[in-house]
Backbone as a printed PyTorch tensor [residue, N CA C, xyz], in Angstrom:
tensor([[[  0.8460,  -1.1800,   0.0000],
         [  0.0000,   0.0000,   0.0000],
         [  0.8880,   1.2380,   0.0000]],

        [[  0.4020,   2.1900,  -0.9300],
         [  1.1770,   3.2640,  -0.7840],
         [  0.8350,   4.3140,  -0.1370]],

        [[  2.1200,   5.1630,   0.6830],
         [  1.4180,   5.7780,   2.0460],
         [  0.8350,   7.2230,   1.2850]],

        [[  0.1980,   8.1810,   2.0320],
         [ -0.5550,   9.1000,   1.5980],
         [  0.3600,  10.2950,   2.5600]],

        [[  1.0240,  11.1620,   1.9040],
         [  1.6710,  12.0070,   2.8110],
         [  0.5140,  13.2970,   3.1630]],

        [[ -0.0040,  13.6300,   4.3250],
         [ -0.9250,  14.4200,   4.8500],
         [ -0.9470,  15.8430,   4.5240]],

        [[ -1.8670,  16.8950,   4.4540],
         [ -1.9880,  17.8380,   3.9870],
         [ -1.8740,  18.7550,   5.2980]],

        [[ -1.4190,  20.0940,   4.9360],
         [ -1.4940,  20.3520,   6.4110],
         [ -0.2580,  20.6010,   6.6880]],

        [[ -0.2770,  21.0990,   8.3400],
         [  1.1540,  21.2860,   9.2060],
         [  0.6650,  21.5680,  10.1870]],

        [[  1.8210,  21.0650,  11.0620],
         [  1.8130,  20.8480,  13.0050],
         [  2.7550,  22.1700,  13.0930]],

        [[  1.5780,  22.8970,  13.9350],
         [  2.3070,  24.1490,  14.9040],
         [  2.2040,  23.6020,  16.6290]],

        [[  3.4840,  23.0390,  16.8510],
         [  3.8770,  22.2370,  17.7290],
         [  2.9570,  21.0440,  17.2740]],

        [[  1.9290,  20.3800,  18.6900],
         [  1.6100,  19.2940,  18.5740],
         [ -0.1160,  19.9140,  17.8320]],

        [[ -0.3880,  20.7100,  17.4730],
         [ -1.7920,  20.8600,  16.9320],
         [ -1.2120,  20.8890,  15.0460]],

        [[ -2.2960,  19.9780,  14.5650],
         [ -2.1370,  20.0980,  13.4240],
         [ -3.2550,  21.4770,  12.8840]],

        [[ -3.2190,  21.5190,  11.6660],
         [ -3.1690,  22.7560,  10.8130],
         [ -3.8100,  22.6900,   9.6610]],

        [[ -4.9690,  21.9650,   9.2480],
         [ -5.4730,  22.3710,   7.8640],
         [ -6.4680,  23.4820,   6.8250]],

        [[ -6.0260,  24.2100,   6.3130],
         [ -6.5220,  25.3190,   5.8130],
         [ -7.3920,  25.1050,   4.4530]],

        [[ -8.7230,  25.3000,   4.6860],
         [ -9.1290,  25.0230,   3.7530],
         [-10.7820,  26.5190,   3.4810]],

        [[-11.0470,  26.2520,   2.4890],
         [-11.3950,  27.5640,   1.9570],
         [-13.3850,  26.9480,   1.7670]],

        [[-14.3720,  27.9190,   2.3190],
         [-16.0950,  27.8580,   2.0170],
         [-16.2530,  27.6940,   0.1180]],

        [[-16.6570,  26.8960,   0.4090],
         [-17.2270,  26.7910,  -1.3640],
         [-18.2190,  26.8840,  -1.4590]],

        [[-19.2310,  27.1910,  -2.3300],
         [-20.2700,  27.3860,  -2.5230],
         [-21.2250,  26.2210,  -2.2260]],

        [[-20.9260,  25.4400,  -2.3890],
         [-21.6490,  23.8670,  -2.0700],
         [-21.5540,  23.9170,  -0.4380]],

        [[-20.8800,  24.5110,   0.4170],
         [-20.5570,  24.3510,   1.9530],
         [-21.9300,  25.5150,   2.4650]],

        [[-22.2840,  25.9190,   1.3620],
         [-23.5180,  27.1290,   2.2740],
         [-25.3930,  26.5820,   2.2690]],

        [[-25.8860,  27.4860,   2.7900],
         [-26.9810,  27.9410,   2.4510],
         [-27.3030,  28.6670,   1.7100]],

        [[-28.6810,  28.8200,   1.6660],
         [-28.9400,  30.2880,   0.3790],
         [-29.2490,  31.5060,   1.3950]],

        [[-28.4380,  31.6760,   2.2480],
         [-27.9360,  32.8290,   3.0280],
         [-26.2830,  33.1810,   2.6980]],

        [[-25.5300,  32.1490,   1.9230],
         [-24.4430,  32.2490,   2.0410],
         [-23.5690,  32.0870,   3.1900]],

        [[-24.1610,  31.3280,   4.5280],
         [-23.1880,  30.6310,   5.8830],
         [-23.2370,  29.5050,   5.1030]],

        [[-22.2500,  29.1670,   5.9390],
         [-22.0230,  27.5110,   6.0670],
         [-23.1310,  26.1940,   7.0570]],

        [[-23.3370,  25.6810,   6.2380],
         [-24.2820,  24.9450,   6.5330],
         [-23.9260,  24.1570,   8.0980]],

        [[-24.8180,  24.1020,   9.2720],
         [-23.9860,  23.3090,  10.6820],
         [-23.6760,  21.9200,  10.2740]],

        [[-24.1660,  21.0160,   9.2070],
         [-23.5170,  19.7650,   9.5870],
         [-21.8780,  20.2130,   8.8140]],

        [[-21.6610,  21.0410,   7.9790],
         [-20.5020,  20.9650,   7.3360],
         [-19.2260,  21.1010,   8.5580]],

        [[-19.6120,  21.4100,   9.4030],
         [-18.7780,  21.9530,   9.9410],
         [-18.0350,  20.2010,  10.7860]],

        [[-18.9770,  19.6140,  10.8300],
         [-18.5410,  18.0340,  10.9800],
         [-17.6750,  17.2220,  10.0810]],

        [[-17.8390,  17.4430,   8.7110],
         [-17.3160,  17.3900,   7.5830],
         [-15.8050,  18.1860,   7.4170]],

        [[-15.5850,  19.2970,   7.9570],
         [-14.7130,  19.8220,   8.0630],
         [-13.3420,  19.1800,   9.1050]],

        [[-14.2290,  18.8250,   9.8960],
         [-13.7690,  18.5890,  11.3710],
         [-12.9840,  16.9150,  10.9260]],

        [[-13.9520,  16.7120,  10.1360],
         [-13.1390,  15.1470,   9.6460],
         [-11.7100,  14.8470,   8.8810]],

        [[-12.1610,  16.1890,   7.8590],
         [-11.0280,  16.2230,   7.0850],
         [ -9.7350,  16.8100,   7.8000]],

        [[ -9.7610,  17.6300,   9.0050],
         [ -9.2400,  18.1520,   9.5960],
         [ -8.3210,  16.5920,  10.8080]],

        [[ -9.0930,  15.9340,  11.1860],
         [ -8.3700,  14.3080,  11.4430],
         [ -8.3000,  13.7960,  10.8450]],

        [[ -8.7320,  13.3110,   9.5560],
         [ -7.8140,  12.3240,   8.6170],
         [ -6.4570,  12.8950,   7.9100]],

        [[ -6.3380,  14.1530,   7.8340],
         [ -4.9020,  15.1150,   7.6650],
         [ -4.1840,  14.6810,   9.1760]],

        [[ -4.5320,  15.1140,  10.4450],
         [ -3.7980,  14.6800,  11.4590],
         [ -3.5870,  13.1830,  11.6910]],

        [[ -4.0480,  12.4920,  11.0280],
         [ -3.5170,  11.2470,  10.9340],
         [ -2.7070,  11.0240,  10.1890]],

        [[ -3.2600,  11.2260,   8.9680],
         [ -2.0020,  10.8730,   7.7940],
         [ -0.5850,  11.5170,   8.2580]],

        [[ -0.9170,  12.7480,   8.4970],
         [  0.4860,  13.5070,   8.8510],
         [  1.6190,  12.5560,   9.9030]],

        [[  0.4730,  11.7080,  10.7010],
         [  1.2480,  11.1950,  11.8070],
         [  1.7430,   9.7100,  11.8250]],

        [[  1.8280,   9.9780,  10.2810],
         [  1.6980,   7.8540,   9.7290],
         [  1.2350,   6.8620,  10.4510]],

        [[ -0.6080,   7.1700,  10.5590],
         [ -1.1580,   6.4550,  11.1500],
         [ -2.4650,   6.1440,   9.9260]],

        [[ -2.5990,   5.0090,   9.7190],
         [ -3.6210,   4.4660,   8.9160],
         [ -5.0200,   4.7230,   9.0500]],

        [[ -6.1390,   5.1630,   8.0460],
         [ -7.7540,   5.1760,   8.5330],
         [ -8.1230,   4.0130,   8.2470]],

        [[ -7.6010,   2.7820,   7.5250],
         [ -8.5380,   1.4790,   7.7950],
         [ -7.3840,   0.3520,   7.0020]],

        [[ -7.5630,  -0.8030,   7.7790],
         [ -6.7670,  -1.6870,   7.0840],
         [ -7.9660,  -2.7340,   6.7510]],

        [[ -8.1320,  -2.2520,   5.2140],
         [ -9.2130,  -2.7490,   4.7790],
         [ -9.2250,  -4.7760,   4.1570]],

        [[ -7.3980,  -4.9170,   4.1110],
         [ -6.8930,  -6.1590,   3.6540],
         [ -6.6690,  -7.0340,   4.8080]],

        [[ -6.4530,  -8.1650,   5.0070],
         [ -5.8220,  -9.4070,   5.9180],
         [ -7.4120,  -9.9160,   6.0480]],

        [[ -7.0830, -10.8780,   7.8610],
         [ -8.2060, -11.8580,   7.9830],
         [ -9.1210, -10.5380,   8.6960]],

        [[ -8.7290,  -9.8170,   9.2300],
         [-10.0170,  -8.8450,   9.7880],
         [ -9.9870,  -7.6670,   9.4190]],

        [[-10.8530,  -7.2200,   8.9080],
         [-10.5280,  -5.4440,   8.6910],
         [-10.9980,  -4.7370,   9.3010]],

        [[-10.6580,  -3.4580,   9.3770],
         [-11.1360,  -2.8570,  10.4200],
         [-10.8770,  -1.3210,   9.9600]],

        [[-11.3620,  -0.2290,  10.7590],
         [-11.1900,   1.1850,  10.0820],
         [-12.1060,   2.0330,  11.3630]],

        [[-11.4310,   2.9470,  11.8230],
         [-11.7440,   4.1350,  12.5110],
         [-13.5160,   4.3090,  12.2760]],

        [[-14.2980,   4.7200,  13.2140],
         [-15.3150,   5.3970,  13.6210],
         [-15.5120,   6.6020,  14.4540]],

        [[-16.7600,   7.1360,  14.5190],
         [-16.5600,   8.0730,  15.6640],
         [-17.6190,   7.2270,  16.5420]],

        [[-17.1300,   7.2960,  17.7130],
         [-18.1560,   6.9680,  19.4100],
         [-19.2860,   8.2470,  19.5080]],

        [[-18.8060,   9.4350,  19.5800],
         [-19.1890,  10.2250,  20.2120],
         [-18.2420,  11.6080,  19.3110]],

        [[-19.4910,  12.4550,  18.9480],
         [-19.3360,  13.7910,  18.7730],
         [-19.9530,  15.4100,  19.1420]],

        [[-19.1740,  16.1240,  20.0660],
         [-19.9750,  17.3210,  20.4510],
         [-19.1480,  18.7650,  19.5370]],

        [[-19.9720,  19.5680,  19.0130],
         [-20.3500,  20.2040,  18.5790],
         [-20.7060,  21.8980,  19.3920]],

        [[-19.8950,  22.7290,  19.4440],
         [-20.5410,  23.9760,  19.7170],
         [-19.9090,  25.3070,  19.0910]],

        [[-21.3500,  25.8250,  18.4990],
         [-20.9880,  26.7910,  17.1440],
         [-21.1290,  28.4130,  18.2480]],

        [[-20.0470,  28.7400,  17.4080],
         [-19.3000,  30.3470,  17.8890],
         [-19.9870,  31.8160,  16.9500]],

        [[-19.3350,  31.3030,  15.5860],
         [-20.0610,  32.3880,  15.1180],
         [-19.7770,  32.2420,  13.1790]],

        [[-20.9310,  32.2540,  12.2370],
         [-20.5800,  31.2960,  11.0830],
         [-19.4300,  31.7640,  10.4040]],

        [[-19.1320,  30.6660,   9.3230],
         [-18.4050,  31.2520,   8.5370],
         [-19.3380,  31.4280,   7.0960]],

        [[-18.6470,  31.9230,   6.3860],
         [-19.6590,  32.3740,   5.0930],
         [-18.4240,  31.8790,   3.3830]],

        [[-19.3670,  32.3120,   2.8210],
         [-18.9840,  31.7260,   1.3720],
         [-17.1310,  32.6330,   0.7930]],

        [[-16.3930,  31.9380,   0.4610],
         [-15.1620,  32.5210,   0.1200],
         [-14.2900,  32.4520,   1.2670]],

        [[-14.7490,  32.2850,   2.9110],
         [-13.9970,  32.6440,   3.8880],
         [-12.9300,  32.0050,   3.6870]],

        [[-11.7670,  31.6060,   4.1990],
         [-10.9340,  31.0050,   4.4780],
         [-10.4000,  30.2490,   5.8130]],

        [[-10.8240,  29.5110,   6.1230],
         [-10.6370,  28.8870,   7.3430],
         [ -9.9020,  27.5960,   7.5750]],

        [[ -9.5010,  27.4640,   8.9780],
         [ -8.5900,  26.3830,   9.4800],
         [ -9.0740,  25.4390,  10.7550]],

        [[ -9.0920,  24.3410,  10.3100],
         [ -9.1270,  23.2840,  10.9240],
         [ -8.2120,  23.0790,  12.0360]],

        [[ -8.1020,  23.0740,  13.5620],
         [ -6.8950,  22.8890,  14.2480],
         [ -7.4550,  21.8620,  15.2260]],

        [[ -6.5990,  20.4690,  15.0460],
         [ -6.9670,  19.1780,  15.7640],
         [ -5.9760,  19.1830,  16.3260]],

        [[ -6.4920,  18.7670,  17.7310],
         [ -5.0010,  18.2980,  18.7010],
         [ -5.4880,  16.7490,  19.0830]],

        [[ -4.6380,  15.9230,  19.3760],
         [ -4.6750,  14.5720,  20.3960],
         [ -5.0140,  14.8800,  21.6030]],

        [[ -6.0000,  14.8750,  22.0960],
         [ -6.0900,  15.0840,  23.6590],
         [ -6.1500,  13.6050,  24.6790]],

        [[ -6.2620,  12.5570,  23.9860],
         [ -6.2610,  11.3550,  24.8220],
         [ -6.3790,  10.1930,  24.2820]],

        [[ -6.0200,   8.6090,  25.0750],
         [ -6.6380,   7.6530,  24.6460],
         [ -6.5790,   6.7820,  25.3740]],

        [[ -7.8050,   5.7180,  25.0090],
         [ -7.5330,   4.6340,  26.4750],
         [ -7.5440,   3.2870,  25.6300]],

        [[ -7.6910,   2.1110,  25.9060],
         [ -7.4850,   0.8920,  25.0340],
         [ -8.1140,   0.9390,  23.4720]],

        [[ -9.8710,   1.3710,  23.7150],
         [-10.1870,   1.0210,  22.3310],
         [-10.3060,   2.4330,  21.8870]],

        [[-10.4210,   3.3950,  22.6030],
         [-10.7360,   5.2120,  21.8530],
         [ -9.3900,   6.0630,  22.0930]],

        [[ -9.9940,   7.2970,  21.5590],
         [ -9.1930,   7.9020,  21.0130],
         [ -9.9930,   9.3720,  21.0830]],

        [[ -9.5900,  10.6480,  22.1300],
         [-10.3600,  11.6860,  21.4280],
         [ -9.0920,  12.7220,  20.8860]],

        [[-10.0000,  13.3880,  20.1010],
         [ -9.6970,  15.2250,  19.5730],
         [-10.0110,  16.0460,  19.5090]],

        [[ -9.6250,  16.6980,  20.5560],
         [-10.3260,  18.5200,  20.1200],
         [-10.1330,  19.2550,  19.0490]],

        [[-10.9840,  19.9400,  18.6130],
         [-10.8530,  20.0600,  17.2150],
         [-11.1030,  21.8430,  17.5790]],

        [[-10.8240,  23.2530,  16.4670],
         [-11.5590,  24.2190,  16.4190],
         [-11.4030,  24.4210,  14.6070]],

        [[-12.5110,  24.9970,  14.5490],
         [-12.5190,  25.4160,  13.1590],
         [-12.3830,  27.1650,  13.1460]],

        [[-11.5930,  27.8860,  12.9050],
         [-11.3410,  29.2270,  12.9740],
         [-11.0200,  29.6500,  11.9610]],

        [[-11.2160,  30.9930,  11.8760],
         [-11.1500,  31.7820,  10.6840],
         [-10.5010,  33.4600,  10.7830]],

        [[ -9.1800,  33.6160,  10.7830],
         [ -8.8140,  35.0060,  10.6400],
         [ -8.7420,  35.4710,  11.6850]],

        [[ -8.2070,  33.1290,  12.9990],
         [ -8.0520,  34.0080,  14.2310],
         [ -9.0450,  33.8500,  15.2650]],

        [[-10.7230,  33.8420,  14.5700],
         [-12.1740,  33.8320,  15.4300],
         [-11.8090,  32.3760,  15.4830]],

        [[-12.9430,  32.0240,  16.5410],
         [-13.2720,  30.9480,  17.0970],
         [-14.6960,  30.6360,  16.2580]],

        [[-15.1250,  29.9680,  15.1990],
         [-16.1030,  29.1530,  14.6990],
         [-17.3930,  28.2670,  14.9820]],

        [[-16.0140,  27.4550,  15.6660],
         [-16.9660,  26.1980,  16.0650],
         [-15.7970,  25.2150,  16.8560]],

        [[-16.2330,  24.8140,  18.2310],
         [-15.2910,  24.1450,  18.7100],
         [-16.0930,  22.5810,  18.8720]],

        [[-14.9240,  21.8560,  18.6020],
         [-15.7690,  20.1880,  19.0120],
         [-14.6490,  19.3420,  19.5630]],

        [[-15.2210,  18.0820,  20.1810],
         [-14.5090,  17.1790,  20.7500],
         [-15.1370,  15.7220,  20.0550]],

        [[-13.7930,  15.3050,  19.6330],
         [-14.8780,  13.9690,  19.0700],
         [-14.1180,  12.8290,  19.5850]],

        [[-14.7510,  11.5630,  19.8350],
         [-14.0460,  10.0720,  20.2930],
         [-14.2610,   9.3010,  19.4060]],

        [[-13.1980,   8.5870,  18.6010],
         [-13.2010,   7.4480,  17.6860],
         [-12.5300,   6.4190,  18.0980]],

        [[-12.9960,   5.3470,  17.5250],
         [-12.1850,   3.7490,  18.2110],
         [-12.5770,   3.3550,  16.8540]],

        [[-11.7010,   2.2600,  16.6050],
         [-11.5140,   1.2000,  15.9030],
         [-12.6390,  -0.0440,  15.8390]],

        [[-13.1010,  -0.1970,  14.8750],
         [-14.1750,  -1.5080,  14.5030],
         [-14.0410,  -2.2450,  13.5750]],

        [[-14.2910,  -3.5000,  13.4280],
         [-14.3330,  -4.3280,  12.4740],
         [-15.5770,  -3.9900,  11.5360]],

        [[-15.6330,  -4.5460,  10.3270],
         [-16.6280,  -4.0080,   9.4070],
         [-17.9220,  -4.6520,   9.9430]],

        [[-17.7440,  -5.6810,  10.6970],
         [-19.2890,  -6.2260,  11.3220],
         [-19.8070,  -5.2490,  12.8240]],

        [[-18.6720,  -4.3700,  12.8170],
         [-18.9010,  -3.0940,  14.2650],
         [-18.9020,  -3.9030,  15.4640]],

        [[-17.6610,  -4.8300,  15.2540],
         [-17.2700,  -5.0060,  16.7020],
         [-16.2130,  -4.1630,  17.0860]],

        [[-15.6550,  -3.7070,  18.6650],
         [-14.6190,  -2.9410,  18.7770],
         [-13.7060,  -3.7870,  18.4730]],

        [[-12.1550,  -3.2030,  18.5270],
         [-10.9440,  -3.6230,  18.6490],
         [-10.2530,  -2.1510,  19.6940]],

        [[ -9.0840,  -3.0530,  19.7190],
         [ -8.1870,  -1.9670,  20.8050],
         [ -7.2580,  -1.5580,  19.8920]],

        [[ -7.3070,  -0.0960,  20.0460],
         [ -5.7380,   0.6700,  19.3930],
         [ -4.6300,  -0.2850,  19.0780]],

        [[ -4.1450,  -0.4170,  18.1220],
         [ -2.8720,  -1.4500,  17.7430],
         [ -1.9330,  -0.2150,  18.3320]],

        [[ -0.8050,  -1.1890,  18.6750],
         [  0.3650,  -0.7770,  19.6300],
         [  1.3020,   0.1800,  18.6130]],

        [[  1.3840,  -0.0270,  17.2570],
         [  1.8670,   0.4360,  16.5460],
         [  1.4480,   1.6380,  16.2840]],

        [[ -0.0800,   1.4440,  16.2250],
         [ -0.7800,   3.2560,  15.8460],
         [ -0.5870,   4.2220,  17.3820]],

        [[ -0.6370,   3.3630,  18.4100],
         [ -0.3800,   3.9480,  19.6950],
         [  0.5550,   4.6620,  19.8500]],

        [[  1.7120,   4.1720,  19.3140],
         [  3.2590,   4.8140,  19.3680],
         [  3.5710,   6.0280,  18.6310]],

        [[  2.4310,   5.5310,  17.3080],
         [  2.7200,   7.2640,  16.0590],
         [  2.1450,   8.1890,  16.7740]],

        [[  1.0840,   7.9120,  17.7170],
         [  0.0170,   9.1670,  18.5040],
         [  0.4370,   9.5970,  19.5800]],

        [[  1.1570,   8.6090,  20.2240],
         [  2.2550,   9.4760,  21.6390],
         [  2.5780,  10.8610,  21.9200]],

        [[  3.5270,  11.1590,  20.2940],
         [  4.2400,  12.4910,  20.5470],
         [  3.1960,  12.9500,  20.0850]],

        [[  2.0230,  13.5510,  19.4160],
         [  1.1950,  14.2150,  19.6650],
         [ -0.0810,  14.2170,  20.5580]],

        [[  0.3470,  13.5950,  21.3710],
         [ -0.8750,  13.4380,  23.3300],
         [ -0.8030,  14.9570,  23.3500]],

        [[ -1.3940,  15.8270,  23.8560],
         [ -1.5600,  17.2290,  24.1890],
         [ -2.1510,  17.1010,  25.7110]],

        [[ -0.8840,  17.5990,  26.9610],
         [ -1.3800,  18.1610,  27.9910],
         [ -2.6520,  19.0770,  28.3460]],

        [[ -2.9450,  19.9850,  27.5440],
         [ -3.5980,  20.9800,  27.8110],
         [ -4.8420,  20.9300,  26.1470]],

        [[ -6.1250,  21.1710,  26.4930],
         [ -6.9000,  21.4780,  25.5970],
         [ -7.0080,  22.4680,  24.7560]],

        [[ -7.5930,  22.5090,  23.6630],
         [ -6.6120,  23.6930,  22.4170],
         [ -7.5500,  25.0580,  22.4900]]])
């Protein structure tokens, strides 16, 4: 498999993805629609993963398996609108055998957006858990974050 080098950049341990409102991301008010901002928030951890050569699913061998979310909260600041330019900033804030959370903010020019915390663990495609492999454990170490972002 060939690896996917991540988009993005780590200012210290928070990663960094900048990405821009498209017209498809609004309403016909021109904000951004609230589920996008979940959508955002995703692309914003699958960049902090990749960045951290950690896999979203090992879809080959006898079991496969691939990241979910447990649990996602959500609380909106103030919108963004069509053309804005905004950034995704995910930190590692924890993990215990089978999860995994991240605080996430979506900001723009600096403002505060929309802040969330989300928990994902690992499942087999029939949605049983599994526990963090020791290997993905080790790439996520150096980005654990003491303090919330």
């Amino acid at each position: 498999m060939t690896e996917i080098k991540g988009l993005g950049h780590f200012d210290g341990k928070v990663h960094v993805l900048p990405l821009r409102v498209y017209y498809e991301d609004t309403d016909l008010s021109g904000v951004v629609y609230h589920a996008n901002y979940l959508r955002y928030m995703e692309r914003g951890r699958t960049e902090f993963f990749r960045s951290a050569g950690v896999w979203l699913a090992r879809l080959e061998g006898e079991e496969p398996v691939a990241w979910t979310l447990r649990r996602a909260e959500l609380e909106y600041h103030r919108p963004a609108r069509l053309d804005d330019p905004i950034e995704v900033h995910t930190v590692f804030s924890g993990s215990s055998g089978a999860r995994m959370t991240a605080d996430q903010k979506v900001m723009s020019g600096g403002a505060l957006l929309v802040r969330g915390k989300v928990e994902a663990c690992i499942i087999t495609l029939s949605g049983k858990p599994r526990r963090i492999p020791h290997e993905v454990r080790e790439k996520l170490v150096p980005f654990l974050s003491e303090t919330n972002t």
